[in-house]
ChimeraX commands (.cxc) that place a marker at each C-alpha (Angstrom):
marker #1 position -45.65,7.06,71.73 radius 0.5
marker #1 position -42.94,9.58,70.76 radius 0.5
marker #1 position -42.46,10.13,74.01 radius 0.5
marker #1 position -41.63,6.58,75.12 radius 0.5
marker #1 position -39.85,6.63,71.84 radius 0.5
marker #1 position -37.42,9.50,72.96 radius 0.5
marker #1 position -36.91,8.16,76.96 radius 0.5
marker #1 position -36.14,4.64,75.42 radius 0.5
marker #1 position -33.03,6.12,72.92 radius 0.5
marker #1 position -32.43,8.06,75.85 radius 0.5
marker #1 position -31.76,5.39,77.93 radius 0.5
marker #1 position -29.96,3.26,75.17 radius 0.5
marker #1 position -27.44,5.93,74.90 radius 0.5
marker #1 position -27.01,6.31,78.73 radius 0.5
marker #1 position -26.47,2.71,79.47 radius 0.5
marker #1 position -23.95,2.74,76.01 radius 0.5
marker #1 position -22.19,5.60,77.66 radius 0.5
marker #1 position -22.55,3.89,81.32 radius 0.5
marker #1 position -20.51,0.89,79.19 radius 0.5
marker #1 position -17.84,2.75,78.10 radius 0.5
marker #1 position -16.51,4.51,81.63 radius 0.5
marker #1 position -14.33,2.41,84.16 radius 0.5
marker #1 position -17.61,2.81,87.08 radius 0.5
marker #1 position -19.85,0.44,84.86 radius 0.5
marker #1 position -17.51,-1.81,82.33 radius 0.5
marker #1 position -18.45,-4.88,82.35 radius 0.5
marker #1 position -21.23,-4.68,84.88 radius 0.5
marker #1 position -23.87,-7.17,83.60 radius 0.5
marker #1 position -27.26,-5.09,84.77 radius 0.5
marker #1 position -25.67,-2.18,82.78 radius 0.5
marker #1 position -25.41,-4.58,79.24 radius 0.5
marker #1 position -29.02,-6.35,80.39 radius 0.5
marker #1 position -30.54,-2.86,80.63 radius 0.5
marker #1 position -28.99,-1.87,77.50 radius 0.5
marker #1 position -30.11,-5.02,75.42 radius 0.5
marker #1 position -33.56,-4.74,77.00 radius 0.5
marker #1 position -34.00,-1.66,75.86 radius 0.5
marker #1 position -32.65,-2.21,72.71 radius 0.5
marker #1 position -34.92,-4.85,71.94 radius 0.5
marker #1 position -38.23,-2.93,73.42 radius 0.5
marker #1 position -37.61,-0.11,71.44 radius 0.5
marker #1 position -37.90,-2.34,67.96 radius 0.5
marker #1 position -41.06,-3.56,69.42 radius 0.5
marker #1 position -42.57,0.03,69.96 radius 0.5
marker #1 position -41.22,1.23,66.94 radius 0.5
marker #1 position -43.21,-1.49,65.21 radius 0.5
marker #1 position -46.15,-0.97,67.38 radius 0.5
marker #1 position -46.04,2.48,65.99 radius 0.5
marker #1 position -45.84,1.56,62.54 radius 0.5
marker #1 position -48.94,-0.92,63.22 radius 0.5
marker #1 position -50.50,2.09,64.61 radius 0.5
marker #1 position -50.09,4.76,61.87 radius 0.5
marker #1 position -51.44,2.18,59.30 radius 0.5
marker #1 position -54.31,1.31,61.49 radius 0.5
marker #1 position -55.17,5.36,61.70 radius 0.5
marker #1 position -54.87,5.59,58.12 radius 0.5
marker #1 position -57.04,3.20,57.01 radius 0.5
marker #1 position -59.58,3.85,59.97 radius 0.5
marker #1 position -59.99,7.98,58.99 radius 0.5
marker #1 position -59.32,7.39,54.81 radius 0.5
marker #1 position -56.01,9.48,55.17 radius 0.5
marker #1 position -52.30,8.96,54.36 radius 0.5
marker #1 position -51.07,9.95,57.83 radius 0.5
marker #1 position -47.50,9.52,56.16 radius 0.5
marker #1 position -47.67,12.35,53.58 radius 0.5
marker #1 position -49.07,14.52,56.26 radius 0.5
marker #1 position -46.31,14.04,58.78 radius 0.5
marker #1 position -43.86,14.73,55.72 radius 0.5
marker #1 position -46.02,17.37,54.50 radius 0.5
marker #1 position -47.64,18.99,57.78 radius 0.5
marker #1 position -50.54,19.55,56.07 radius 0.5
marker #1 position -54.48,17.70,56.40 radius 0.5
marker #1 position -57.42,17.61,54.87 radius 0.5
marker #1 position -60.17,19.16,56.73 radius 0.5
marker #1 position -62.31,16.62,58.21 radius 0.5
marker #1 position -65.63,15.78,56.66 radius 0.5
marker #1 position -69.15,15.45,57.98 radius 0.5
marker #1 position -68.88,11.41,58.32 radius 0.5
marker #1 position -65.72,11.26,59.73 radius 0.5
marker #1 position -64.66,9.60,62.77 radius 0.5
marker #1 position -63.21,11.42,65.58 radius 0.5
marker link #1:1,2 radius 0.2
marker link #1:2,3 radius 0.2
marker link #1:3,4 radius 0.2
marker link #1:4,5 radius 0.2
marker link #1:5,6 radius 0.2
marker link #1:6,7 radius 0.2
marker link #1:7,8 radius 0.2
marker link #1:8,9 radius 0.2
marker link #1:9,10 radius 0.2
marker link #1:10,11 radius 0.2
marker link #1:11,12 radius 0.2
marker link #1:12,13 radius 0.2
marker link #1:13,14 radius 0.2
marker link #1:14,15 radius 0.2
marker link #1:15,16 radius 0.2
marker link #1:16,17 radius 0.2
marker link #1:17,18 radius 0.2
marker link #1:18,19 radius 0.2
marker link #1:19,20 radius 0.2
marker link #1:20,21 radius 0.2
marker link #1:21,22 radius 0.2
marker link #1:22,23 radius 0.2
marker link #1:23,24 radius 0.2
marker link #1:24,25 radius 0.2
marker link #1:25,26 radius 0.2
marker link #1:26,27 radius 0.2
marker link #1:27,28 radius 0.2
marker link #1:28,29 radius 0.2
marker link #1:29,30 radius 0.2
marker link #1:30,31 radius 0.2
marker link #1:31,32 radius 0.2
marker link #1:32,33 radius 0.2
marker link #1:33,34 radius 0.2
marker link #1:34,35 radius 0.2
marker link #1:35,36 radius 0.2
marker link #1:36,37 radius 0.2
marker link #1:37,38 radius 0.2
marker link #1:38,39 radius 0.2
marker link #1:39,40 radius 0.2
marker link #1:40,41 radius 0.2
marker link #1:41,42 radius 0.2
marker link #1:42,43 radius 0.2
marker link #1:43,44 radius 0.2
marker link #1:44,45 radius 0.2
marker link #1:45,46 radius 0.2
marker link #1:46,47 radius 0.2
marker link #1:47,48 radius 0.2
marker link #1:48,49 radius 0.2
marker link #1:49,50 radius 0.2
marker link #1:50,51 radius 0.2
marker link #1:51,52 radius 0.2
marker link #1:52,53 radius 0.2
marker link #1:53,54 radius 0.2
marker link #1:54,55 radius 0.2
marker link #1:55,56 radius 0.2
marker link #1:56,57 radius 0.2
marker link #1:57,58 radius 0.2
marker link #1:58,59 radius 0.2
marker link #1:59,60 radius 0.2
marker link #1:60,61 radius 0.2
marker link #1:61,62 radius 0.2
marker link #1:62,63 radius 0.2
marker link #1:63,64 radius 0.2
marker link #1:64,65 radius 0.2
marker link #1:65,66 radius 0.2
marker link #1:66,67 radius 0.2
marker link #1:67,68 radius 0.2
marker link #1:68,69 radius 0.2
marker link #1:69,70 radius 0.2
marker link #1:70,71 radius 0.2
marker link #1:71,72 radius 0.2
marker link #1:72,73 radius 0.2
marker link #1:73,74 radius 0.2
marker link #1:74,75 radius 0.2
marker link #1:75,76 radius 0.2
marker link #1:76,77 radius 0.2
marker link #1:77,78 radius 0.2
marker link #1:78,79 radius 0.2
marker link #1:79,80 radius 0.2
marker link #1:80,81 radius 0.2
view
């Protein structure tokens, strides 16, 4: 997911730039791409979100803190892998 994360702002800011020289202003696929991806990326981003809740409450762990923190508890006998 972060990877699709990072090629989709990627290609936001290419198609921004693309809008901004003389080669591509005004060109409509250029502003379609842009918008597309614009909108797609909101959509991941919550996917994401959904995600990192779903993980949380599925192993019993605030994924959150540890992405903040970089530090988890060591898995248990009963946990799910």
């Amino acid at each position: 997911m972060v990877v699709l994360l990072l090629l989709m702002v990627g290609g936001i800011a290419l198609t921004g730039w693309m809008q901004t020289t003389d080669a591509y202003w005004g060109v409509e696929w250029v502003e379609e791409t842009h918008e597309a991806l614009a909108e797609l990326l909101l959509v991941a981003i919550a996917l994401h979100v959904v995600g990192v809740i779903h993980a949380s409450l599925r192993h019993h762990e605030n994924l959150v803190l540890a992405m903040i923190t970089g530090r988890k508890r060591a898995p248990a006998g009963g946990d799910i892998l």
